[in-house]
KEDRENDREN-118376 format. One line per field, with one value per atom (N, C-alpha, C, O): x, y, z; atom name; residue in three letters; residue number from 1. Coordinates in steps of 0.02 Angstrom, whole numbers, plus 50000, padded with zeros to 5 digits. Each point is the difference from the previous one (the first is absolute). Example, Ala and Ser with C-alpha at 12.3 -4.5 7.8 and 13.67 -1.06 7.14 Angstrom:
% residues 2
px <- 50660; 49955; 50045; 50052; 49930; 50042; 49961; 50025 .
py <- 49716; 50059; 50060; 49999; 50054; 50059; 50055; 50055 .
pz <- 50390; 50000; 50000; 50033; 49931; 50003; 50037; 50008 .
a <- N; CA; C; O; N; CA; C; O .
r <- ALA; ALA; ALA; ALA; SER; SER; SER; SER .
k <- 1; 1; 1; 1; 2; 2; 2; 2 .
END
This chain:
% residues 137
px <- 49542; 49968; 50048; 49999; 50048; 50040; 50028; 49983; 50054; 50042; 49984; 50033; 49916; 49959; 49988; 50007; 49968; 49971; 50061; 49994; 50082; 50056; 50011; 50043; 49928; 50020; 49963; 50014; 49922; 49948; 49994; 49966; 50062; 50003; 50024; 49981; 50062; 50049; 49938; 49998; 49943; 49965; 49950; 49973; 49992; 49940; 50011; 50057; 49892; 49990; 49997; 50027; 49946; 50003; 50078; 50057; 49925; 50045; 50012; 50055; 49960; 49969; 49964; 50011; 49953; 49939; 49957; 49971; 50003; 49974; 49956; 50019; 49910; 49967; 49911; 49956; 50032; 49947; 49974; 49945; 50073; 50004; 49985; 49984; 50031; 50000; 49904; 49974; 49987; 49925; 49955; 49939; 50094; 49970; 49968; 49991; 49999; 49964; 50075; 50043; 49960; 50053; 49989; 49995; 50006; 49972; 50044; 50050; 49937; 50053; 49957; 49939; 50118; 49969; 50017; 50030; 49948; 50019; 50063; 50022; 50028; 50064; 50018; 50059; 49924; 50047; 49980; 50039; 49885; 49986; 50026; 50000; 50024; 50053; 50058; 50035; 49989; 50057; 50019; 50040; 49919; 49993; 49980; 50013; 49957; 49994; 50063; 50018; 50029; 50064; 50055; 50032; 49965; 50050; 49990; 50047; 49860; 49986; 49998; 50042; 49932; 49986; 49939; 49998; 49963; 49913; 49976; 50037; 49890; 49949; 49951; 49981; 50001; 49937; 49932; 49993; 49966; 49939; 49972; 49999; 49968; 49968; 49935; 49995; 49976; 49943; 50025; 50025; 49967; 50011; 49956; 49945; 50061; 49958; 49968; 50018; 49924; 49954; 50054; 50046; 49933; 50047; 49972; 49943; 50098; 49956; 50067; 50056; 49921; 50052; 50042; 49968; 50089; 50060; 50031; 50023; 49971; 50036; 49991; 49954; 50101; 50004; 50013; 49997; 50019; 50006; 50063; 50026; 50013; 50066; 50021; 49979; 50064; 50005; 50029; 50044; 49929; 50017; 50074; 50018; 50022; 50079; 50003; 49994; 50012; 50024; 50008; 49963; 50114; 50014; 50026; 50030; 49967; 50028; 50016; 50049; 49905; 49996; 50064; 50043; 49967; 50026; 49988; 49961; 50066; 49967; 50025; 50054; 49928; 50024; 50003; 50006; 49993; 49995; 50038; 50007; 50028; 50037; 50017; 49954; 50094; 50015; 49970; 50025; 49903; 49947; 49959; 49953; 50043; 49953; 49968; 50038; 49870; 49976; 50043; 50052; 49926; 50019; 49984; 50045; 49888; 49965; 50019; 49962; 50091; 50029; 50077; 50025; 49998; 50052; 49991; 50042; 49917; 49999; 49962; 50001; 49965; 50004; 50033; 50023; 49991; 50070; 49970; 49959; 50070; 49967; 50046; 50046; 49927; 50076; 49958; 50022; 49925; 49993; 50060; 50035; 49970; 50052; 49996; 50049; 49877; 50018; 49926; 49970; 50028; 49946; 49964; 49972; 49987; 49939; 49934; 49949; 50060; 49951; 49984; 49941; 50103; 50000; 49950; 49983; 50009; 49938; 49941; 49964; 50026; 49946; 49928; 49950; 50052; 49919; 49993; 49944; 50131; 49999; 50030; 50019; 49976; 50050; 49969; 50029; 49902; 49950; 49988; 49995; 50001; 49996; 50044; 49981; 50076; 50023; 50022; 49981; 50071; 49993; 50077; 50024; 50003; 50076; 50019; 49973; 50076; 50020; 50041; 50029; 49969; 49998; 50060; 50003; 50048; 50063; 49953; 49944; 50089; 49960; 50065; 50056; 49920; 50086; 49974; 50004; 49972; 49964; 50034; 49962; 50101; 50049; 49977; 49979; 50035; 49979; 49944; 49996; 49961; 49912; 50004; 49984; 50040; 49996; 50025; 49964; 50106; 50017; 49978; 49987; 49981; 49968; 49919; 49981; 49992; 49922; 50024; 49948; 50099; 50045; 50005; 49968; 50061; 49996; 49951; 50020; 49914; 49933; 50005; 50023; 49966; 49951; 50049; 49985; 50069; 50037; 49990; 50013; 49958; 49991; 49915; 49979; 49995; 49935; 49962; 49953; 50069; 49986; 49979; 50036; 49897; 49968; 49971; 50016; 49938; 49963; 50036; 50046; 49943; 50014; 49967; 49940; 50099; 49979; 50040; 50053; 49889; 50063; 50015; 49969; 50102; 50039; 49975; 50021; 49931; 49966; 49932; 49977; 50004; 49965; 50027; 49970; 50074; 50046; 50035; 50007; 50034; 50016; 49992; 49995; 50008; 49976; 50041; 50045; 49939; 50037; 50068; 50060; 49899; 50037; 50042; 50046; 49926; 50019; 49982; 50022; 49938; 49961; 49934; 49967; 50042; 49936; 49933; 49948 .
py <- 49755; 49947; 49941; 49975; 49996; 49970; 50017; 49966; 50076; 50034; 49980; 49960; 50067; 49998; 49906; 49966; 50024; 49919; 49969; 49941; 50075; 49965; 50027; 49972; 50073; 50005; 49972; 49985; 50002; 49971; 49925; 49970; 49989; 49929; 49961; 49943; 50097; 49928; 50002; 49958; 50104; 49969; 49986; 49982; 50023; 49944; 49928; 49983; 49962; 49920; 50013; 49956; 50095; 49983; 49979; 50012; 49970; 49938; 49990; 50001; 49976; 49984; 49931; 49959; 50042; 49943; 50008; 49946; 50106; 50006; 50043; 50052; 49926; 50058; 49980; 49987; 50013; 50013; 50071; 50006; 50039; 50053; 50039; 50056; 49875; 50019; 49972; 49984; 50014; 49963; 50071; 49998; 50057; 50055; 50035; 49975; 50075; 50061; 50023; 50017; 49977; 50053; 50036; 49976; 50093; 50064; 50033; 50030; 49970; 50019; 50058; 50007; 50039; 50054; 49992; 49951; 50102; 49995; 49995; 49958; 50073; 50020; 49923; 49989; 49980; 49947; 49951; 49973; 50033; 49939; 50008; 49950; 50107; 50000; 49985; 49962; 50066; 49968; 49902; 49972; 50005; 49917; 49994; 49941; 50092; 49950; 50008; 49945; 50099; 50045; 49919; 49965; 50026; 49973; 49930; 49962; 50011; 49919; 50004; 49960; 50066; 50000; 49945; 49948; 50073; 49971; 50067; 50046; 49949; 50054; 50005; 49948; 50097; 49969; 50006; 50038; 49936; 49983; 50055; 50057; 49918; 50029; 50058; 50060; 49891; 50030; 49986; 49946; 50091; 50006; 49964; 50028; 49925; 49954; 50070; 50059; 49901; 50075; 49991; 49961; 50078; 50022; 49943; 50003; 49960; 49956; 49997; 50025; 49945; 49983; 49957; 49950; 50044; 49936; 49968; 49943; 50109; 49964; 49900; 49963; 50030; 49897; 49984; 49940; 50103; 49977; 50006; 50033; 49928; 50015; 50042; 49981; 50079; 50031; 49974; 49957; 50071; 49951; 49992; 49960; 50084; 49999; 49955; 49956; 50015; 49946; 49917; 49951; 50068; 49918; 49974; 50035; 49877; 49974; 50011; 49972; 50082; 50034; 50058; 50003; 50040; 50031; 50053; 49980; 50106; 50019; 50016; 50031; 49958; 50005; 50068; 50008; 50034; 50081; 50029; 50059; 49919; 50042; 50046; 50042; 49974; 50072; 50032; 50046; 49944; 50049; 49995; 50038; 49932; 49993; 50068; 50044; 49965; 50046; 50058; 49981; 50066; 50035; 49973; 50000; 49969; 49993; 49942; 49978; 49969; 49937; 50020; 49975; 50071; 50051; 50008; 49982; 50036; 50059; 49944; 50011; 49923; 49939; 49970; 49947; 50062; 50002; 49966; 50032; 49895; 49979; 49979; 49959; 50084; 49997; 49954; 50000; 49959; 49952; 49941; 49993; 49962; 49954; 49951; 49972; 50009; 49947; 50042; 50053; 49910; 50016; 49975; 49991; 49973; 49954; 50059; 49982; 50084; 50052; 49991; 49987; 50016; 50012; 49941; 50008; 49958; 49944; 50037; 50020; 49990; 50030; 49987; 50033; 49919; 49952; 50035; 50005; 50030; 50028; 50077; 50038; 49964; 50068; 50061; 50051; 49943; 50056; 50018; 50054; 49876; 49993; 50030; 49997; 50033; 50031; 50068; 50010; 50042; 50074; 50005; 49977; 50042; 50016; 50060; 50009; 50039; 50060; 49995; 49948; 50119; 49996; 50046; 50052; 49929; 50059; 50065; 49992; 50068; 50046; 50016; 50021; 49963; 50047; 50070; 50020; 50003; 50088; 50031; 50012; 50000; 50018; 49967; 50028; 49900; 49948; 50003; 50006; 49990; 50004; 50062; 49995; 50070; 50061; 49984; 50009; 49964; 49988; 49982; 50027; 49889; 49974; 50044; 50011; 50002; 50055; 50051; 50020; 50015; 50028; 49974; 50026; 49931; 49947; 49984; 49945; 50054; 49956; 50062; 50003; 50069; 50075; 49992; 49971; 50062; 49997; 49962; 50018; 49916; 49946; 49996; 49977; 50044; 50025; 49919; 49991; 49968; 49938; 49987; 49966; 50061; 50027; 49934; 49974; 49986; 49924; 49950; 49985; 49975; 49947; 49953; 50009; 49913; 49947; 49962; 50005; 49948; 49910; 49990; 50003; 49980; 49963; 49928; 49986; 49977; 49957; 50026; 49966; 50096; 50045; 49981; 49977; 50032; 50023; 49974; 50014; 49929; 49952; 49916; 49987; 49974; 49920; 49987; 50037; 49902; 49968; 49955; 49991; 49988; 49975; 50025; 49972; 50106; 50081; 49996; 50039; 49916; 49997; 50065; 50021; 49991; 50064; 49964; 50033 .
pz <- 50459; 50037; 50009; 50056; 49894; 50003; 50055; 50048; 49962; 50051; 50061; 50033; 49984; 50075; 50026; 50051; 49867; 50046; 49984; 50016; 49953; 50054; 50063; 50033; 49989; 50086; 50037; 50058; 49908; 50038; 49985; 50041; 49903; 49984; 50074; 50013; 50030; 50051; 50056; 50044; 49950; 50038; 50001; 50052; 49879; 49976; 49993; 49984; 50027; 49986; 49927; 49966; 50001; 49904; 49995; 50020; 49961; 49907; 49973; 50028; 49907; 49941; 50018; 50045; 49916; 49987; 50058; 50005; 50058; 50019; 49969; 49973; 50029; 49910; 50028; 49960; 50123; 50017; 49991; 50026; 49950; 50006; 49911; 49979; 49991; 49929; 50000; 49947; 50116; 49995; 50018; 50005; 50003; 50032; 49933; 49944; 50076; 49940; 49984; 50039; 49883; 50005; 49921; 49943; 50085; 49976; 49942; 50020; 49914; 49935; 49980; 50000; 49981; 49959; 49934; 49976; 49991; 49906; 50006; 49961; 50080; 49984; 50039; 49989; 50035; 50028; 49916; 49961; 50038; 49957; 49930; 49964; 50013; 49935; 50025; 49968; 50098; 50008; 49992; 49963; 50079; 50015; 49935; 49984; 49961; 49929; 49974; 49980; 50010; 49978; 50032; 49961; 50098; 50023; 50009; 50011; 49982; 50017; 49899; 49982; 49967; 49954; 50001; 49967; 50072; 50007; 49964; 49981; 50012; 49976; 50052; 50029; 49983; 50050; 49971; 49952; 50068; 49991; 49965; 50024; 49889; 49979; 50054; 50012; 50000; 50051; 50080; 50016; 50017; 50067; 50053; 50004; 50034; 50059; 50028; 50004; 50015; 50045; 50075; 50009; 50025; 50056; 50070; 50023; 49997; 50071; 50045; 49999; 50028; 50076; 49978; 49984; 50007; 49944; 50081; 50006; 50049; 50051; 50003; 50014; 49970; 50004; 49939; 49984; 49977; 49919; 50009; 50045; 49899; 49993; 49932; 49946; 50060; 49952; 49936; 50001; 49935; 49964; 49975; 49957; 50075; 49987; 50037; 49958; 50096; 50054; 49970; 49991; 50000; 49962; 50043; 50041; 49968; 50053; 50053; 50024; 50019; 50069; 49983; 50044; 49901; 49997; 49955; 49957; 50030; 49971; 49941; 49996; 49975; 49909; 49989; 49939; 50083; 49981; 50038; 49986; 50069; 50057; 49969; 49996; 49976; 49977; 49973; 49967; 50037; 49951; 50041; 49989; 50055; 50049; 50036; 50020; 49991; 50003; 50069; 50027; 49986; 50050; 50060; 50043; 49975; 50051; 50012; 50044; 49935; 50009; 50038; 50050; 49913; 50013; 50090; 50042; 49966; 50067; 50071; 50061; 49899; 50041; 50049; 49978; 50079; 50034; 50077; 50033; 49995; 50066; 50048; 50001; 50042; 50064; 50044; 50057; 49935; 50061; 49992; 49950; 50120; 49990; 49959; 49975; 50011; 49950; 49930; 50004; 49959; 49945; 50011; 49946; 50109; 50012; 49983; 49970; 50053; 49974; 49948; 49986; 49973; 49932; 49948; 49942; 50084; 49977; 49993; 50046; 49868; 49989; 50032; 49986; 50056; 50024; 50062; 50026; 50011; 50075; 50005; 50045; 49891; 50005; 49993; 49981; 50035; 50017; 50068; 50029; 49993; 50089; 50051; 50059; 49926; 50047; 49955; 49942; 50106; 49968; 50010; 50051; 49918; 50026; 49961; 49946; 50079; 50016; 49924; 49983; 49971; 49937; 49990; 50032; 49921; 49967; 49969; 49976; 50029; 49992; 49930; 50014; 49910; 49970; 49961; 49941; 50109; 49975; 49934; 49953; 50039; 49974; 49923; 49950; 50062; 49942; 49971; 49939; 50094; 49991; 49950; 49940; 50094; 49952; 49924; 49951; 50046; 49942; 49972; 49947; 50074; 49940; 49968; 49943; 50111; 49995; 49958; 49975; 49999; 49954; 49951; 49955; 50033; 49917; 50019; 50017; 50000; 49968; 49986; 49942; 50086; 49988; 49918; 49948; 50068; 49919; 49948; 49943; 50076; 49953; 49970; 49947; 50092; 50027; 49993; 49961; 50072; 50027; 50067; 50037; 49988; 50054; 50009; 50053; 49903; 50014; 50019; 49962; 50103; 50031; 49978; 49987; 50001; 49977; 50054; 50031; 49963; 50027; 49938; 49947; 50075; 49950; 49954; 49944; 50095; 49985; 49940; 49954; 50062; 49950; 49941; 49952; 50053; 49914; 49969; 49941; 50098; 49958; 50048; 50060; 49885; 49999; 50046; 50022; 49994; 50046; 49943; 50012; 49925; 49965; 49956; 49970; 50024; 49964; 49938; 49958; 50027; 49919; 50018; 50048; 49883; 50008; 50005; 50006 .
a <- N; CA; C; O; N; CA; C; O; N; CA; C; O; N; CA; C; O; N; CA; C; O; N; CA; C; O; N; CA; C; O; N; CA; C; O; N; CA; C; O; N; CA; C; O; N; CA; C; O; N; CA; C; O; N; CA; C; O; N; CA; C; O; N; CA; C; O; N; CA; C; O; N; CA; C; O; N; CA; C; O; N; CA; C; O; N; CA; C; O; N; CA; C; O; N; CA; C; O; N; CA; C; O; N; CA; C; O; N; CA; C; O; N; CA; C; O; N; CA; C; O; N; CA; C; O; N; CA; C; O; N; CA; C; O; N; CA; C; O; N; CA; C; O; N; CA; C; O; N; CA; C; O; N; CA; C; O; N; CA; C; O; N; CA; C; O; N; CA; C; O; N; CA; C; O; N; CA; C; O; N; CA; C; O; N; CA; C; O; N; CA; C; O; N; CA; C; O; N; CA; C; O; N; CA; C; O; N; CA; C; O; N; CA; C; O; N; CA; C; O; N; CA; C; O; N; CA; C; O; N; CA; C; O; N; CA; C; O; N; CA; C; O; N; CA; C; O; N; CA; C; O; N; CA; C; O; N; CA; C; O; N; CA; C; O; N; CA; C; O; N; CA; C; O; N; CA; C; O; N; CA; C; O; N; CA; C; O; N; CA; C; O; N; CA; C; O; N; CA; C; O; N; CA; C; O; N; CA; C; O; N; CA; C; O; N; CA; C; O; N; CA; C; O; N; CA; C; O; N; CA; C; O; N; CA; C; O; N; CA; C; O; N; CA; C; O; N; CA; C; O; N; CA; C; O; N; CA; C; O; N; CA; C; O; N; CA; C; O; N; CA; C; O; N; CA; C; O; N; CA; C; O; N; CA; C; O; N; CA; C; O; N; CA; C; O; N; CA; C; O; N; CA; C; O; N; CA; C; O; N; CA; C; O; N; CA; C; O; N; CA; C; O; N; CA; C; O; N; CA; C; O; N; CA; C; O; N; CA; C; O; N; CA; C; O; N; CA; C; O; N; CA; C; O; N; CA; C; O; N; CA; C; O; N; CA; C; O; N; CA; C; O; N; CA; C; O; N; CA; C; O; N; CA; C; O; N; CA; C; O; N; CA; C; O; N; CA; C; O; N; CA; C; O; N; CA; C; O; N; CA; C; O; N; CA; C; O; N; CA; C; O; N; CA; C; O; N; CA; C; O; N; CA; C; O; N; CA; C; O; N; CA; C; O; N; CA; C; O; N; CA; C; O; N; CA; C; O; N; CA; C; O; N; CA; C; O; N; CA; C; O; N; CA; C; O; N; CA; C; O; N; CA; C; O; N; CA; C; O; N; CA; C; O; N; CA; C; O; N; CA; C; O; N; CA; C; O; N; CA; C; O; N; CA; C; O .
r <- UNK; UNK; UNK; UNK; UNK; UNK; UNK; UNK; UNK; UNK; UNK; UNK; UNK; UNK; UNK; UNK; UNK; UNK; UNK; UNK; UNK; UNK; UNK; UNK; UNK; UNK; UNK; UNK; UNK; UNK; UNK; UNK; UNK; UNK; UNK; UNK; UNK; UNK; UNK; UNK; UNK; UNK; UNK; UNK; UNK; UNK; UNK; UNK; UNK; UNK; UNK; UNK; UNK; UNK; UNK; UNK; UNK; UNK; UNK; UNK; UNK; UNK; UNK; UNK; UNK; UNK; UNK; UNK; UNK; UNK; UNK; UNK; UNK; UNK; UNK; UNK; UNK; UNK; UNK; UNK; UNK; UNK; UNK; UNK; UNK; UNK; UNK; UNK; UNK; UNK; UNK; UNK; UNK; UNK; UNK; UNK; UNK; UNK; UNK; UNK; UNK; UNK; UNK; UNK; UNK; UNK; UNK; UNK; UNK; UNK; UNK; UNK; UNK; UNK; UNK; UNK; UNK; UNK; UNK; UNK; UNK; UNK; UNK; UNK; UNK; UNK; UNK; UNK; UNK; UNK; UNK; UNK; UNK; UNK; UNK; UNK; UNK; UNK; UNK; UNK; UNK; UNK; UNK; UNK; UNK; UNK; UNK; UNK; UNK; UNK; UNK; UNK; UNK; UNK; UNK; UNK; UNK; UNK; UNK; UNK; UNK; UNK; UNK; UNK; UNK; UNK; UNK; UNK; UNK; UNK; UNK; UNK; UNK; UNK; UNK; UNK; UNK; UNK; UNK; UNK; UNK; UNK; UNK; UNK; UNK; UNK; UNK; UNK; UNK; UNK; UNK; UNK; UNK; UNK; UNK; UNK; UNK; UNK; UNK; UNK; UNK; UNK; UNK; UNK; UNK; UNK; UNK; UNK; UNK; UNK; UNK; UNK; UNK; UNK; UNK; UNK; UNK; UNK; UNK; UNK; UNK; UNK; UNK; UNK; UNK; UNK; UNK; UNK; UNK; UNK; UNK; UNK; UNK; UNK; UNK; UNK; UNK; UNK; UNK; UNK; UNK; UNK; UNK; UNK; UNK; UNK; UNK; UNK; UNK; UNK; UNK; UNK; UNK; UNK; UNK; UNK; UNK; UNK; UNK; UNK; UNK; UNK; UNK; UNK; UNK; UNK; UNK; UNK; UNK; UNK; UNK; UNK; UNK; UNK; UNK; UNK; UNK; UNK; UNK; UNK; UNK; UNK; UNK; UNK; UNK; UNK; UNK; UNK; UNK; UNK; UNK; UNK; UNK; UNK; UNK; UNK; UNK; UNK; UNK; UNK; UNK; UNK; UNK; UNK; UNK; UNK; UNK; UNK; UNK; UNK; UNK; UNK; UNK; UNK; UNK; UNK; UNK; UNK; UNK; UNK; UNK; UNK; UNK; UNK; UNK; UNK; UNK; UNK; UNK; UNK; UNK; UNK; UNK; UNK; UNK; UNK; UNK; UNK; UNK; UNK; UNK; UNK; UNK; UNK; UNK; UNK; UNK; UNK; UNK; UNK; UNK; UNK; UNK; UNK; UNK; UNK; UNK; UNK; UNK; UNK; UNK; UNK; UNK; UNK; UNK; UNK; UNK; UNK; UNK; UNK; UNK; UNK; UNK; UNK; UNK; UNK; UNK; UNK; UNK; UNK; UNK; UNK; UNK; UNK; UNK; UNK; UNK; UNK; UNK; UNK; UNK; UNK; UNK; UNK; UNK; UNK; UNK; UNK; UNK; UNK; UNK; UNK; UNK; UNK; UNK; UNK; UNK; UNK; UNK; UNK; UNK; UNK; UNK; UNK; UNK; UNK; UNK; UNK; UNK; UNK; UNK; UNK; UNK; UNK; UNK; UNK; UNK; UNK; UNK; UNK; UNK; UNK; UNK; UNK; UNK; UNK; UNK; UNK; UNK; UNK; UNK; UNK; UNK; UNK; UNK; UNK; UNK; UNK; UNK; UNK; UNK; UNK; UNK; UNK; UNK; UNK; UNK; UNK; UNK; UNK; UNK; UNK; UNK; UNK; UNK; UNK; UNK; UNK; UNK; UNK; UNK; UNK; UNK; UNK; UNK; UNK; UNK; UNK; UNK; UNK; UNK; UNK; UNK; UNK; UNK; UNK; UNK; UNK; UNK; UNK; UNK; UNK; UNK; UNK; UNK; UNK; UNK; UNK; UNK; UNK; UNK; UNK; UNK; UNK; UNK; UNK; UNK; UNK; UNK; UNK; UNK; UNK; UNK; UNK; UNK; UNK; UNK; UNK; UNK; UNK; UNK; UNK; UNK; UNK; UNK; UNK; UNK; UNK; UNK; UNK; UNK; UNK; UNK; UNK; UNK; UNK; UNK; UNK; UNK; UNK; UNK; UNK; UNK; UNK; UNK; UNK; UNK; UNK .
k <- 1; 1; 1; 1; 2; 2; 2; 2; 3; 3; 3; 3; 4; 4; 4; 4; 5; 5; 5; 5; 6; 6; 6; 6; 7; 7; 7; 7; 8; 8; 8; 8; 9; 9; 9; 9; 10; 10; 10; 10; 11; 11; 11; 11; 12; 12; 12; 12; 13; 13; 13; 13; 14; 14; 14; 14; 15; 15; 15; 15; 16; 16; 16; 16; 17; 17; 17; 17; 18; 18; 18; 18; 19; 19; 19; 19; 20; 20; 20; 20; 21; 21; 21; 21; 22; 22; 22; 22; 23; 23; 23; 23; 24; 24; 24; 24; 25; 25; 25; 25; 26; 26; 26; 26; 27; 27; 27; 27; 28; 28; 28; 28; 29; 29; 29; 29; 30; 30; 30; 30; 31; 31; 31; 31; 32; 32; 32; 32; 33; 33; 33; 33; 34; 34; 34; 34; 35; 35; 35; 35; 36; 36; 36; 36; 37; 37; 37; 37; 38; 38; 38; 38; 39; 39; 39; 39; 40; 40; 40; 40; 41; 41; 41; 41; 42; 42; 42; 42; 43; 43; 43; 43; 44; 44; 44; 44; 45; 45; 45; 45; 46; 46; 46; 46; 47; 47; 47; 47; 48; 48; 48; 48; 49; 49; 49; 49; 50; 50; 50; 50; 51; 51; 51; 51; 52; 52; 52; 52; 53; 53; 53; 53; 54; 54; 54; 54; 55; 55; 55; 55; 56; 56; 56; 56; 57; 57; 57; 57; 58; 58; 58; 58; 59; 59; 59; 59; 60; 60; 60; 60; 61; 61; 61; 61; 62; 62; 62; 62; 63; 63; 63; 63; 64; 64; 64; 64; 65; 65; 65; 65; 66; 66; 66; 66; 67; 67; 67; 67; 68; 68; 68; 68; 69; 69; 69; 69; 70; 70; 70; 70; 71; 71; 71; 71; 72; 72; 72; 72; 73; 73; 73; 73; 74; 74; 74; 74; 75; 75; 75; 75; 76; 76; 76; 76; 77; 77; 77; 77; 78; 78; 78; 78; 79; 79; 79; 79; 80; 80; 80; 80; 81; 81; 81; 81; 82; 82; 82; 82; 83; 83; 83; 83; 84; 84; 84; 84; 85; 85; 85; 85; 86; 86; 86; 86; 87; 87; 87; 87; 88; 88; 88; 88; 89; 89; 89; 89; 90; 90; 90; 90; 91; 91; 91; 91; 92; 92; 92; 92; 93; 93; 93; 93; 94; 94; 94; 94; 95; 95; 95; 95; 96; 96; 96; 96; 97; 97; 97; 97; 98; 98; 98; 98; 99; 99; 99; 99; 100; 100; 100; 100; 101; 101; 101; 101; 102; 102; 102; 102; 103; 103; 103; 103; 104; 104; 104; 104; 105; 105; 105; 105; 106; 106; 106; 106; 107; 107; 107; 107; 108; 108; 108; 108; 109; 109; 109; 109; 110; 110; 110; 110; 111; 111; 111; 111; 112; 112; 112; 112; 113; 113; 113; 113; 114; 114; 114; 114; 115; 115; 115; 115; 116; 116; 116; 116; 117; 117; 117; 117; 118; 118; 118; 118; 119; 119; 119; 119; 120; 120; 120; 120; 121; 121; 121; 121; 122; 122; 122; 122; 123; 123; 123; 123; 124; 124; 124; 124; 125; 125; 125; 125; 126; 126; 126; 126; 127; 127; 127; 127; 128; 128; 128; 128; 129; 129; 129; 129; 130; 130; 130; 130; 131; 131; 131; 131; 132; 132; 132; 132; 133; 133; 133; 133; 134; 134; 134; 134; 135; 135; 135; 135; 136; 136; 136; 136; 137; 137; 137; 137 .
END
């Protein structure tokens, strides 16, 4: 993934510190969420948030409009990728309202659907599920 989104970085508006995007759903499996405790050395939440719509929340890695986990950062943050000209979409308040044409990484998708089956980490959570915003249990 690295790979790809340097070919694709010169023609996205992302950034760094552009982190509207860190307000969306974003979807961790077991195998990401041992990973992100392994590498943030957080725990996550004794008990798990019931499941709701987190779209407008900010994830609770996102420090100073930036993300504290990049390199551990989930898959589905990974594969996040916006070729409009500017990020005005990307405003969680409007970024339902229109539809735009989506990277397909088939190839990728398989792999990772592979380490969940192997890992047998099949349950989807928001990341907001599972751990704090402040990462206290």
């Amino acid at each position: 993934m690295n790979e790809l989104y340097g070919y694709a970085s010169k023609y996205t508006p992302c950034k760094k510190g552009c982190s509207d995007c860190c307000h969306y759903s974003v979807t961790v499996s077991e195998v990401e969420i041992a990973h992100i405790e392994k590498y943030a050395k957080k725990k996550r939440r004794k008990e798990f948030l019931p499941k709701e719509d987190f779209h407008g929340s900010p994830c609770p890695f996102l420090k100073e409009g930036n993300c504290s986990i990049y390199e551990a950062r989930p898959f589905v943050c990974r594969r996040h990728v916006v070729f409009t000209k500017t990020n005005t979409w990307c405003n969680p308040k409007i970024s339902k309202d229109e539809t735009f044409p989506l990277l397909r990484f088939s190839s990728i998708n398989e792999a990772f659907d592979h380490i969940r089956q192997v890992s047998e980490s099949f349950e989807l959570y928001d990341i907001r599920q599972v751990f704090s915003r402040d990462n206290q249990r």
